[in-house]
LODOSE-854004 format. One record per residue: x, y, z of N, C-alpha, C, O in turn; residue in one letter; residue number from 1. Coordinates in Angstrom, 2 decimals. Atoms other than C-alpha are relative to their C-alpha. Layout:
<rs>
{r {X; Y; Z}; {X; Y; Z}; {X; Y; Z}; {X; Y; Z}; "a"; NUM}
...
</rs>
This chain:
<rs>
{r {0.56; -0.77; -1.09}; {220.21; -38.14; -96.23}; {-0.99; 1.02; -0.56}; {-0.75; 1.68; -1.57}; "x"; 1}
{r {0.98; -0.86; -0.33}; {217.42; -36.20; -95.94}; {0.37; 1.64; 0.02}; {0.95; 2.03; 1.03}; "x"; 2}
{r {-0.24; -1.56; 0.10}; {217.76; -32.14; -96.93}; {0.07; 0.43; 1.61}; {1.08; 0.93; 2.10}; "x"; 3}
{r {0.14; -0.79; -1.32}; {216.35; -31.22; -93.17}; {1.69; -0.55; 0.81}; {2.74; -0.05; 1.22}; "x"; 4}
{r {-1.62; 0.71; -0.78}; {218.87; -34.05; -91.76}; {1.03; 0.72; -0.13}; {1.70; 1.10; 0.83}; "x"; 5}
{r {-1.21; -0.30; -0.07}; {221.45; -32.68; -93.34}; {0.21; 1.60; 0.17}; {1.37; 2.01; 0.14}; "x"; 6}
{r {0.00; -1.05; -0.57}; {220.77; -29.25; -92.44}; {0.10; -0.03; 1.48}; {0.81; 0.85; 1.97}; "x"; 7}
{r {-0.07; 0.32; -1.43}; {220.44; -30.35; -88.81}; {1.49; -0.21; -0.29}; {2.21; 0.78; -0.15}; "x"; 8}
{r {-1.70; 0.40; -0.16}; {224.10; -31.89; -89.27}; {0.29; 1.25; -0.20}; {0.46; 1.92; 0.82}; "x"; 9}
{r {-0.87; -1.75; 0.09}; {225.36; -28.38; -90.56}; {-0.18; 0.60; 1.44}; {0.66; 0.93; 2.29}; "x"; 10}
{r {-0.13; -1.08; -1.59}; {224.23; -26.67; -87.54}; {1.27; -0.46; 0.97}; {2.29; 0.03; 1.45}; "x"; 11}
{r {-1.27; 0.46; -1.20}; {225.72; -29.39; -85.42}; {1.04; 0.06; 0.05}; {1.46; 0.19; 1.20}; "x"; 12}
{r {-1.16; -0.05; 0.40}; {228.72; -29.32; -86.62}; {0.45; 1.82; -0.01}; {1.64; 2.15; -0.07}; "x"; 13}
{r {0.29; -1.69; 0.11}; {228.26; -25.22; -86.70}; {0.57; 0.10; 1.76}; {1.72; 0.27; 2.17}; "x"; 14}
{r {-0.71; -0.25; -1.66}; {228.22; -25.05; -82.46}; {1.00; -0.95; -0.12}; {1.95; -0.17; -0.01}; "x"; 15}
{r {-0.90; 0.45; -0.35}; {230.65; -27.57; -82.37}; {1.66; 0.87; -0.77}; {2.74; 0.52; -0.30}; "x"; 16}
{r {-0.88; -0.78; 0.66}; {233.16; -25.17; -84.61}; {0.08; 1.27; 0.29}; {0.88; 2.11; -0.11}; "x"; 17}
{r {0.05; -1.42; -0.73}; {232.27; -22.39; -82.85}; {0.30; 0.08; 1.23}; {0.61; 1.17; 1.72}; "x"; 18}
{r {-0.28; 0.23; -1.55}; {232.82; -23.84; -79.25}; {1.70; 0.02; 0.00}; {2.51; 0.58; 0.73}; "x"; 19}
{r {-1.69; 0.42; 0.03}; {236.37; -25.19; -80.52}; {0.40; 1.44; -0.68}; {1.58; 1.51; -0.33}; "x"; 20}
{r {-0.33; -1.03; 0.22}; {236.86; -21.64; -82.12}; {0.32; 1.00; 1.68}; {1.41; 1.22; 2.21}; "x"; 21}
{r {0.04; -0.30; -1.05}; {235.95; -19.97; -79.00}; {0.99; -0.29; 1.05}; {1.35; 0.76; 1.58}; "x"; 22}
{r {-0.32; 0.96; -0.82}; {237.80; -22.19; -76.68}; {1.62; 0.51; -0.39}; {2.35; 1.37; 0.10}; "x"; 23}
{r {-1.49; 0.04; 0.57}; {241.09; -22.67; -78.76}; {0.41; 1.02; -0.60}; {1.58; 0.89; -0.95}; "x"; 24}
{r {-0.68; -0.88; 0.74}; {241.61; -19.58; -80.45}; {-0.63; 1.56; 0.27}; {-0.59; 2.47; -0.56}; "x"; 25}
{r {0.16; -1.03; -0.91}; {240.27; -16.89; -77.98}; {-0.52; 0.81; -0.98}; {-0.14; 1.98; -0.97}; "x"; 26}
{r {1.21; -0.74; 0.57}; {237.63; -15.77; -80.50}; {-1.15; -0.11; 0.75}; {-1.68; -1.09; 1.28}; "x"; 27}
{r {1.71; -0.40; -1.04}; {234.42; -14.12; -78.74}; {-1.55; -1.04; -0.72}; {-1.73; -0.95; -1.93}; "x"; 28}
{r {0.84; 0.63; 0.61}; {231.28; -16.49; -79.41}; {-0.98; 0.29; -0.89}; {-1.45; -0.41; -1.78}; "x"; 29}
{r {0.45; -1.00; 1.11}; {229.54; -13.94; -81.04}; {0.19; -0.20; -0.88}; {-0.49; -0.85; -1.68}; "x"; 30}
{r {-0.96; -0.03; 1.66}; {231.88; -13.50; -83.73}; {-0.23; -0.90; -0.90}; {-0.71; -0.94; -2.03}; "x"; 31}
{r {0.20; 1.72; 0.58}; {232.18; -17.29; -84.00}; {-1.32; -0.40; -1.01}; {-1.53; -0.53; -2.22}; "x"; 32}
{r {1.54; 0.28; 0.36}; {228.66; -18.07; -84.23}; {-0.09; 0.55; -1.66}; {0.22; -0.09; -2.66}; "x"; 33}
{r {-0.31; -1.22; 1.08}; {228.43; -15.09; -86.91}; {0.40; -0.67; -0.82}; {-0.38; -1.05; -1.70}; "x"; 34}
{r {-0.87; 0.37; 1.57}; {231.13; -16.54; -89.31}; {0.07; -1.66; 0.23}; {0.96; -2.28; -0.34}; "x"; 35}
{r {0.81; 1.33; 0.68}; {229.49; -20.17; -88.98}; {-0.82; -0.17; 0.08}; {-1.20; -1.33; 0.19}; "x"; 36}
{r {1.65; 0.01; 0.52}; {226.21; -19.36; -89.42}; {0.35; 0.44; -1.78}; {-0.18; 0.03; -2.82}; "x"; 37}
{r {-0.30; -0.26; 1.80}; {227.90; -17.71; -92.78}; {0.12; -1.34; -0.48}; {-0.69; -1.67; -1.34}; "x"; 38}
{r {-0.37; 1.15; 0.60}; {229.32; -21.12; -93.45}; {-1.05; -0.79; -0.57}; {-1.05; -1.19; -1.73}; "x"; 39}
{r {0.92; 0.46; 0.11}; {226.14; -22.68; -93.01}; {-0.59; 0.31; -0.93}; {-0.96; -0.46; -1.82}; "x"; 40}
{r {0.80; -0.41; 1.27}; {224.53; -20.51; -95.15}; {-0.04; -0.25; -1.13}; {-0.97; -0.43; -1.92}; "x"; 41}
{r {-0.21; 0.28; 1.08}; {226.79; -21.04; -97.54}; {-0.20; -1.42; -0.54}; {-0.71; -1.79; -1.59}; "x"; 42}
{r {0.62; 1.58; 0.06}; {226.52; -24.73; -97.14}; {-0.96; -0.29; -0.42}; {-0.97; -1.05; -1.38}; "x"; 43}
{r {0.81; 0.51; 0.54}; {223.17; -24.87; -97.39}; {-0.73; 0.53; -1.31}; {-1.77; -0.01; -1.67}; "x"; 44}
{r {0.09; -0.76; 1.30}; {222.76; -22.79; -100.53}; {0.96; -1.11; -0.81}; {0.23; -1.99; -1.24}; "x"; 45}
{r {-0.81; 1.22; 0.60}; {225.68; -25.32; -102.23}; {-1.17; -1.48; -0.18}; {-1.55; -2.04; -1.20}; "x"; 46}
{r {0.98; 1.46; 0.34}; {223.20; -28.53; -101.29}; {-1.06; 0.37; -0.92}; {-1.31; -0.21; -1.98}; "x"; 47}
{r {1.12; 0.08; 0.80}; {220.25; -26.96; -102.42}; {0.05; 0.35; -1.56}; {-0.91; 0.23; -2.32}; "x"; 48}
{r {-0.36; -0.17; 1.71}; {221.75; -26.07; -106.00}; {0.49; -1.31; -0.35}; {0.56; -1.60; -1.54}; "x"; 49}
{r {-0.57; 1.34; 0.58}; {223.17; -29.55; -106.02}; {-1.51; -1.25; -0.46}; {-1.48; -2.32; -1.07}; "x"; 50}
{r {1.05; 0.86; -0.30}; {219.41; -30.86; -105.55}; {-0.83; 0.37; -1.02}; {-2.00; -0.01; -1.02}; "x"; 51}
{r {1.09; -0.93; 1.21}; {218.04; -28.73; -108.80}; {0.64; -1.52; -1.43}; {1.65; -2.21; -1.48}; "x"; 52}
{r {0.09; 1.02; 0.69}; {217.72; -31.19; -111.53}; {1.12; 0.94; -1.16}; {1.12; 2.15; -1.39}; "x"; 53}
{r {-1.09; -0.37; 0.90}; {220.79; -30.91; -114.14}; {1.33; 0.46; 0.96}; {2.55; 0.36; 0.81}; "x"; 54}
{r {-1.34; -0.03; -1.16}; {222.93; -30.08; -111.36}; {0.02; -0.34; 0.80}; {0.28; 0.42; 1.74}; "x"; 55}
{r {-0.01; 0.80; -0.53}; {222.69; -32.75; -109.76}; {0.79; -0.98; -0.44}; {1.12; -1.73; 0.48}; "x"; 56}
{r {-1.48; 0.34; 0.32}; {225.49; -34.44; -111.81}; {1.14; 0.11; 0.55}; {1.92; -0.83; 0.38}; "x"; 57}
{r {-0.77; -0.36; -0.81}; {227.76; -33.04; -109.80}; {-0.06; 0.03; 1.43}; {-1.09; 0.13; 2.10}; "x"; 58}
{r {0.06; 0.40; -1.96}; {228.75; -33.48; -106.01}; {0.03; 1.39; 0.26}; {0.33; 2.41; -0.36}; "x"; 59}
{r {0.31; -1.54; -0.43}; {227.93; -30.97; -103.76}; {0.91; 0.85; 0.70}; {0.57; 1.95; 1.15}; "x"; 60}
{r {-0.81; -0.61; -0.54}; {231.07; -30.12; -102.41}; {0.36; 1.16; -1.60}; {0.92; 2.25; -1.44}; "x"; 61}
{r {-0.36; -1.25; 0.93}; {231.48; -28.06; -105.97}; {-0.46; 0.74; 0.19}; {0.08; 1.84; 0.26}; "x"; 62}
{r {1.00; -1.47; 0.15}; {228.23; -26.17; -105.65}; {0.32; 0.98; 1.06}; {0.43; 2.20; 1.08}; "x"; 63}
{r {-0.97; -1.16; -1.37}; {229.62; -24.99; -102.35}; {0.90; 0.86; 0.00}; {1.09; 1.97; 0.50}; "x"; 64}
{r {-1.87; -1.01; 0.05}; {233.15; -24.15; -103.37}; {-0.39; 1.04; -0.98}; {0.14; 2.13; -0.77}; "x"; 65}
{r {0.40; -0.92; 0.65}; {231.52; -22.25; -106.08}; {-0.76; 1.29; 0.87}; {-0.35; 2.45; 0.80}; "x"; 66}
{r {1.02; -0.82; -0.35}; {228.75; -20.51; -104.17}; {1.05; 1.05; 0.82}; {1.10; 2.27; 0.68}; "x"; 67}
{r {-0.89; -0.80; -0.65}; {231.52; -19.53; -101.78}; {1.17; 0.80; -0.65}; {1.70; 1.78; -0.13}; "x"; 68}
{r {-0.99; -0.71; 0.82}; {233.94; -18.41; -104.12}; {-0.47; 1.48; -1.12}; {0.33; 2.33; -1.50}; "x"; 69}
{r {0.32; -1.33; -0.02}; {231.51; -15.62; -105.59}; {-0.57; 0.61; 1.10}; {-0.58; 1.84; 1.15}; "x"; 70}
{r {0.43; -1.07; -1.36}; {230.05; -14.57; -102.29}; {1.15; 0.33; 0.59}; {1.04; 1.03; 1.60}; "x"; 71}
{r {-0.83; -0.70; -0.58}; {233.84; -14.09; -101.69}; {0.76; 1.16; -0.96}; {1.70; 1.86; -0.57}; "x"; 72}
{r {-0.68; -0.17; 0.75}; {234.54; -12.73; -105.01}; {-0.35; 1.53; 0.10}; {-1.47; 1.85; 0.50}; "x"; 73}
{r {-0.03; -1.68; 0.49}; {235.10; -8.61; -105.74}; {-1.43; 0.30; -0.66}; {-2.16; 1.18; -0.21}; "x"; 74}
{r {1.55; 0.03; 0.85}; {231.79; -9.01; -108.20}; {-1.12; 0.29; 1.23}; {-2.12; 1.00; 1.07}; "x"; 75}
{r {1.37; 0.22; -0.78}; {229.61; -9.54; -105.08}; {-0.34; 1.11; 0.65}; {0.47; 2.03; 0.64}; "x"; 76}
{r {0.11; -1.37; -0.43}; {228.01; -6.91; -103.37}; {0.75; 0.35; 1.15}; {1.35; 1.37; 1.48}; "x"; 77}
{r {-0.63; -0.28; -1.92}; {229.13; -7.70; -99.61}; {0.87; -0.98; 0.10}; {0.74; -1.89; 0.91}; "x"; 78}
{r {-0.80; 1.11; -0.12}; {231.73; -9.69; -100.16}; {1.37; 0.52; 1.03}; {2.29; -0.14; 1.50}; "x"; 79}
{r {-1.32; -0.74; -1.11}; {234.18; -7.38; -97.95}; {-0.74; -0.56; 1.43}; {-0.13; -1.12; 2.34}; "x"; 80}
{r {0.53; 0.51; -1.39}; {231.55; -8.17; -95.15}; {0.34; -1.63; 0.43}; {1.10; -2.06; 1.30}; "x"; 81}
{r {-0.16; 1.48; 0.77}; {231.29; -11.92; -96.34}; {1.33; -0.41; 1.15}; {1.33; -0.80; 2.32}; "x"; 82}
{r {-1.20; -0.11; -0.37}; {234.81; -11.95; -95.71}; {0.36; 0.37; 1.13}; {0.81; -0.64; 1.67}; "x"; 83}
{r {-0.33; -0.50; -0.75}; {235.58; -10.02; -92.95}; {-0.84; -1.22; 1.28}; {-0.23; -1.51; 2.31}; "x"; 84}
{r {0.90; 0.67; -0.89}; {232.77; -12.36; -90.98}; {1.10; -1.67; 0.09}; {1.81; -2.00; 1.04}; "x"; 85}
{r {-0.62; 1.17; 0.22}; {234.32; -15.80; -92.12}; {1.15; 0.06; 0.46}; {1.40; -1.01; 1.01}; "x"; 86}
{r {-1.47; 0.03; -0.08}; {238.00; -14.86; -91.50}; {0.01; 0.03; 1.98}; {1.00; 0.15; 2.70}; "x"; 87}
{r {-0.33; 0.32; -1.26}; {237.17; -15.28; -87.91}; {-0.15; -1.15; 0.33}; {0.09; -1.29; 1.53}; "x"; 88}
{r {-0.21; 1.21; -0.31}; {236.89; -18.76; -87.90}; {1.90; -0.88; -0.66}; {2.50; -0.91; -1.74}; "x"; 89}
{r {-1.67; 0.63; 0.14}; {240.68; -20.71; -87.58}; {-1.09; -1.57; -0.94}; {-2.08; -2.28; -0.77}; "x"; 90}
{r {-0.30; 1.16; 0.97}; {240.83; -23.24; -90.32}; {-0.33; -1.60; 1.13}; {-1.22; -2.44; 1.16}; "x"; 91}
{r {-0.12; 1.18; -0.93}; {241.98; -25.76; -87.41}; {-1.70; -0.23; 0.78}; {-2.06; -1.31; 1.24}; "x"; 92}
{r {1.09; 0.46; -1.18}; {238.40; -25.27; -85.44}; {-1.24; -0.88; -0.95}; {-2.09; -1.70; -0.60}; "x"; 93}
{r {1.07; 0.74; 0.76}; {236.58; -26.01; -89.19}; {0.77; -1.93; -0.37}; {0.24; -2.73; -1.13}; "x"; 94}
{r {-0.40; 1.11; 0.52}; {238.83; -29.25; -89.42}; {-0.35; -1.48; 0.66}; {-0.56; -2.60; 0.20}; "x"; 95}
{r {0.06; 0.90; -0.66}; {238.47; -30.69; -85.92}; {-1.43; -0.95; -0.03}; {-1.45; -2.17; 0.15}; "x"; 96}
{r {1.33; 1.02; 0.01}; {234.74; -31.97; -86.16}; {0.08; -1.01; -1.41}; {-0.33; -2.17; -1.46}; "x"; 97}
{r {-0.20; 0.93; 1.70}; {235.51; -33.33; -90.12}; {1.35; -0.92; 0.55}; {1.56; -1.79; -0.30}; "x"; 98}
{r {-1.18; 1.27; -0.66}; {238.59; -35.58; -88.28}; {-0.80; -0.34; 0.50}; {-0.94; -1.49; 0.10}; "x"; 99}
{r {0.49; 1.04; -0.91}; {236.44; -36.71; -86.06}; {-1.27; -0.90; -0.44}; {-1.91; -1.82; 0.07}; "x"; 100}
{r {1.27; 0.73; 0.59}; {233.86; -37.64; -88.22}; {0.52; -1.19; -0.97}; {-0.12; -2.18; -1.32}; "x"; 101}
{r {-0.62; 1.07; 0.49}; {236.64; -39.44; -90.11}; {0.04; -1.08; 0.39}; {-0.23; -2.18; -0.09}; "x"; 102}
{r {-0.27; 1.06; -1.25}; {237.32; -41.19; -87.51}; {-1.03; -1.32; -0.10}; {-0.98; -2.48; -0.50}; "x"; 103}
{r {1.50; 0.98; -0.25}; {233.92; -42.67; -86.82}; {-0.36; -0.21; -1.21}; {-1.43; -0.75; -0.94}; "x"; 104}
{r {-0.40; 0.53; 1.14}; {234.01; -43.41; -90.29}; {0.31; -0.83; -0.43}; {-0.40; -1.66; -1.02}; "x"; 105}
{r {-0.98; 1.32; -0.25}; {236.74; -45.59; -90.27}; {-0.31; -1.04; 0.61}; {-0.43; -2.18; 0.15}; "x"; 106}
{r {0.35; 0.85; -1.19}; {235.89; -46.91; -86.90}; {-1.44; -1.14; -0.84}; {-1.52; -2.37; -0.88}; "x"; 107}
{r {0.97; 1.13; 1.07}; {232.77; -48.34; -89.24}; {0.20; -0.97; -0.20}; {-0.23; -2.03; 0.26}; "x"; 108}
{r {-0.70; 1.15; 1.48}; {234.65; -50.11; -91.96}; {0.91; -0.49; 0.70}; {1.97; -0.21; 0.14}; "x"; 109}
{r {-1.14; 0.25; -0.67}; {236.92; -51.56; -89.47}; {0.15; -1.27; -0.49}; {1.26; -1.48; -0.99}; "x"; 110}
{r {-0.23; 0.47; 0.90}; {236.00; -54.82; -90.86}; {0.48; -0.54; -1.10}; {1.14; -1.57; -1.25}; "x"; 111}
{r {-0.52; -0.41; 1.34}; {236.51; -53.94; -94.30}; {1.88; 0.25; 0.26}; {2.61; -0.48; -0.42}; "x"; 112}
{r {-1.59; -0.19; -0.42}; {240.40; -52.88; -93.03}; {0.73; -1.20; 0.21}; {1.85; -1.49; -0.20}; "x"; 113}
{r {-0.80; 1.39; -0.03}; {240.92; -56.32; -91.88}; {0.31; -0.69; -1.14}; {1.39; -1.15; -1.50}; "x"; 114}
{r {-0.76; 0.76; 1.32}; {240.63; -57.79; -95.02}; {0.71; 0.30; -0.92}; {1.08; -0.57; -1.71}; "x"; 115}
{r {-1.41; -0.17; 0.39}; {243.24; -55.65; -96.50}; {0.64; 0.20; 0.75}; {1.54; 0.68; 0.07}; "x"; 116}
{r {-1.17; 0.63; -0.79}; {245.36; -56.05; -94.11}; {1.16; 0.76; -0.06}; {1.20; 1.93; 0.30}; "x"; 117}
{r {-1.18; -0.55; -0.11}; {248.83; -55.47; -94.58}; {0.13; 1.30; -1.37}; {0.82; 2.31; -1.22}; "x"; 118}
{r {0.18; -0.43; 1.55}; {248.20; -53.94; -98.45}; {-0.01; 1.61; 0.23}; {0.70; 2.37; -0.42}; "x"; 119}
{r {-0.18; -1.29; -0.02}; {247.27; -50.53; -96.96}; {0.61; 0.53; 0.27}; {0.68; 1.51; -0.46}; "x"; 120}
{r {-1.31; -0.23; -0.02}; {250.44; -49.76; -95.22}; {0.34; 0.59; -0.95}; {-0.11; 1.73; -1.05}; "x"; 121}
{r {-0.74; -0.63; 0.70}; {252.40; -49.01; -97.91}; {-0.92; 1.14; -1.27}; {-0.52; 2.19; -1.79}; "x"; 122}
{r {0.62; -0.92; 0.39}; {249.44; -47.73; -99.76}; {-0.14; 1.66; 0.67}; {0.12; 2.73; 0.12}; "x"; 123}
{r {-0.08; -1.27; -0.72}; {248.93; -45.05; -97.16}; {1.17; 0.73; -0.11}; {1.26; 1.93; -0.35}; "x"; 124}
{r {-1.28; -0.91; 0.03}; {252.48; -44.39; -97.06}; {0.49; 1.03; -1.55}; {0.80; 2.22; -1.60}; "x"; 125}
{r {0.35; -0.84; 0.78}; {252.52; -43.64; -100.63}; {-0.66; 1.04; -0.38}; {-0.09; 1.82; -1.14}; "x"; 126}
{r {0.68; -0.74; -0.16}; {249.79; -41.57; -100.43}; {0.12; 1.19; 0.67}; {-0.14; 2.26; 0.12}; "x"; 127}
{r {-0.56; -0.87; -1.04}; {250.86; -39.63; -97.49}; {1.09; 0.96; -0.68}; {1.01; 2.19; -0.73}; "x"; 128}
{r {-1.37; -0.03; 0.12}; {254.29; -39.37; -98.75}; {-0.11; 0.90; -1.55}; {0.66; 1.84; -1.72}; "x"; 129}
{r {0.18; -0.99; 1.37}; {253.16; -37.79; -102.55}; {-0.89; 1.19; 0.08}; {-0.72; 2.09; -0.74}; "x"; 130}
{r {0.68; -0.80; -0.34}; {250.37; -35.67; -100.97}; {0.94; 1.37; 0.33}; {0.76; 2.50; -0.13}; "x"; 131}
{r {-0.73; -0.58; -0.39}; {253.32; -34.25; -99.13}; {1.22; 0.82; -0.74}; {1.60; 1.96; -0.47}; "x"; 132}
{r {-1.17; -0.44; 0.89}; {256.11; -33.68; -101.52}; {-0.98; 0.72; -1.13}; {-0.32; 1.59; -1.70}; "x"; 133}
{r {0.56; -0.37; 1.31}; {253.71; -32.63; -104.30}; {-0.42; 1.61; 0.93}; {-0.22; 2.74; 0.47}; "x"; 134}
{r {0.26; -1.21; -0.74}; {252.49; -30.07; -101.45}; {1.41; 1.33; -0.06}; {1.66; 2.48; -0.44}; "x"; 135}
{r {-1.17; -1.34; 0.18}; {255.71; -28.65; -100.95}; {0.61; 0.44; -1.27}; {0.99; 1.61; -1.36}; "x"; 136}
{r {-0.52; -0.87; 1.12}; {256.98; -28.37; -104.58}; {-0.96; 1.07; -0.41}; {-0.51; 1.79; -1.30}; "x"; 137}
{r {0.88; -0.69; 0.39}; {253.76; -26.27; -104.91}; {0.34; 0.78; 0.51}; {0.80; 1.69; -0.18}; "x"; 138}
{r {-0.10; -1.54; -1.18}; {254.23; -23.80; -101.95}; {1.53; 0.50; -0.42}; {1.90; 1.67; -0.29}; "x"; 139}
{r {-1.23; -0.83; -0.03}; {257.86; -23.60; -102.89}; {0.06; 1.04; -1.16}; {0.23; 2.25; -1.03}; "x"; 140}
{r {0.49; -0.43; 1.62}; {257.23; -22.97; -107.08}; {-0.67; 1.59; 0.69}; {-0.25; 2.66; 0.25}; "x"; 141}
{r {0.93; -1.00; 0.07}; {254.58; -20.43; -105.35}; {0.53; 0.83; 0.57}; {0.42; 1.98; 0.14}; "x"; 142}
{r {-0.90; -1.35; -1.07}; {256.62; -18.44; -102.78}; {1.37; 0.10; -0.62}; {2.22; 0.70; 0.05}; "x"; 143}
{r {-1.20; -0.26; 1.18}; {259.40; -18.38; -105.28}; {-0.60; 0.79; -0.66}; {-0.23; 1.94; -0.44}; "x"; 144}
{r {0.39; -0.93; 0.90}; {257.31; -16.78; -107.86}; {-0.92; 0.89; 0.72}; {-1.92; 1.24; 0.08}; "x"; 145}
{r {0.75; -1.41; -0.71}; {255.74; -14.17; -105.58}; {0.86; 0.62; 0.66}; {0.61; 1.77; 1.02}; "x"; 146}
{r {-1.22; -0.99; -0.21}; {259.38; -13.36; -104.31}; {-0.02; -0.11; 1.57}; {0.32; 0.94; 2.12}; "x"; 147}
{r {0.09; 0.07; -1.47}; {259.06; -14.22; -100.72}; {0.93; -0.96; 0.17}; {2.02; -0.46; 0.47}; "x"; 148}
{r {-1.66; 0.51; -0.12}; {261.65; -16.92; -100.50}; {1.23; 0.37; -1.50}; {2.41; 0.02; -1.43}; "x"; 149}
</rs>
């Protein structure tokens, strides 16, 4: 895709995370907007460092998690703002448009699904099933050693 394209997608995906914010979690649209236009920002600062030659080795979901991880970090100048802006978007409103894009995804390769067939079943289930347990020995290990359970 195309830099603009995929800046167009960010947006879209921007009102649509801000409507389902709004909507489902009785945040003002303002706000919303606000702390996913940050996202965006940050988004598109992540692609365009992924598009600089030598760092372009790397996928661009790093340059993101990075970019965002010092514009949230103590070092930064406005990172209390940063912060304070972003923490009004619910997790759940940035998840629902990325499911649904799964979706239509899938819905694609549907195809492709037929001819493994029965094979993914138990693959998935494995998958599912270690995602899950590996999840919770983490959170437990972690709220054990911070003294909360």
């Amino acid at each position: 895709m195309k830099i603009f394209e995929t800046i167009f997608v960010f947006i879209l995906v921007a009102i649509i995370m801000a409507a389902g914010n709004t909507v489902g979690y009785k945040i003002d649209l303002i706000s919303s907007l606000e702390a996913v236009a940050m996202l965006v920002i940050i988004s598109i600062v992540g692609l365009l460092i992924s598009k600089l030659p030598g760092f372009n080795k790397l996928p661009v979901i790093l340059w993101v998690s990075v970019v965002a991880a010092i514009m949230s970090a103590p070092i930064f100048p406005y990172h209390q703002e940063i912060v304070a802006i972003t923490d009004q978007v619910s997790l759940l409103a940035v998840c629902t448009p990325i499911l649904a894009y799964a979706g239509l995804a899938i819905g694609k390769d549907l195809a492709l699904f037929k001819n493994i067939s029965w094979r993914i079943i138990p693959v998935s289930l494995a998958v599912f099933s270690g995602t899950f347990i590996f999840a919770a020995i983490i959170a437990q290990v972690t709220l054990h050693w911070e003294g909360v359970i």
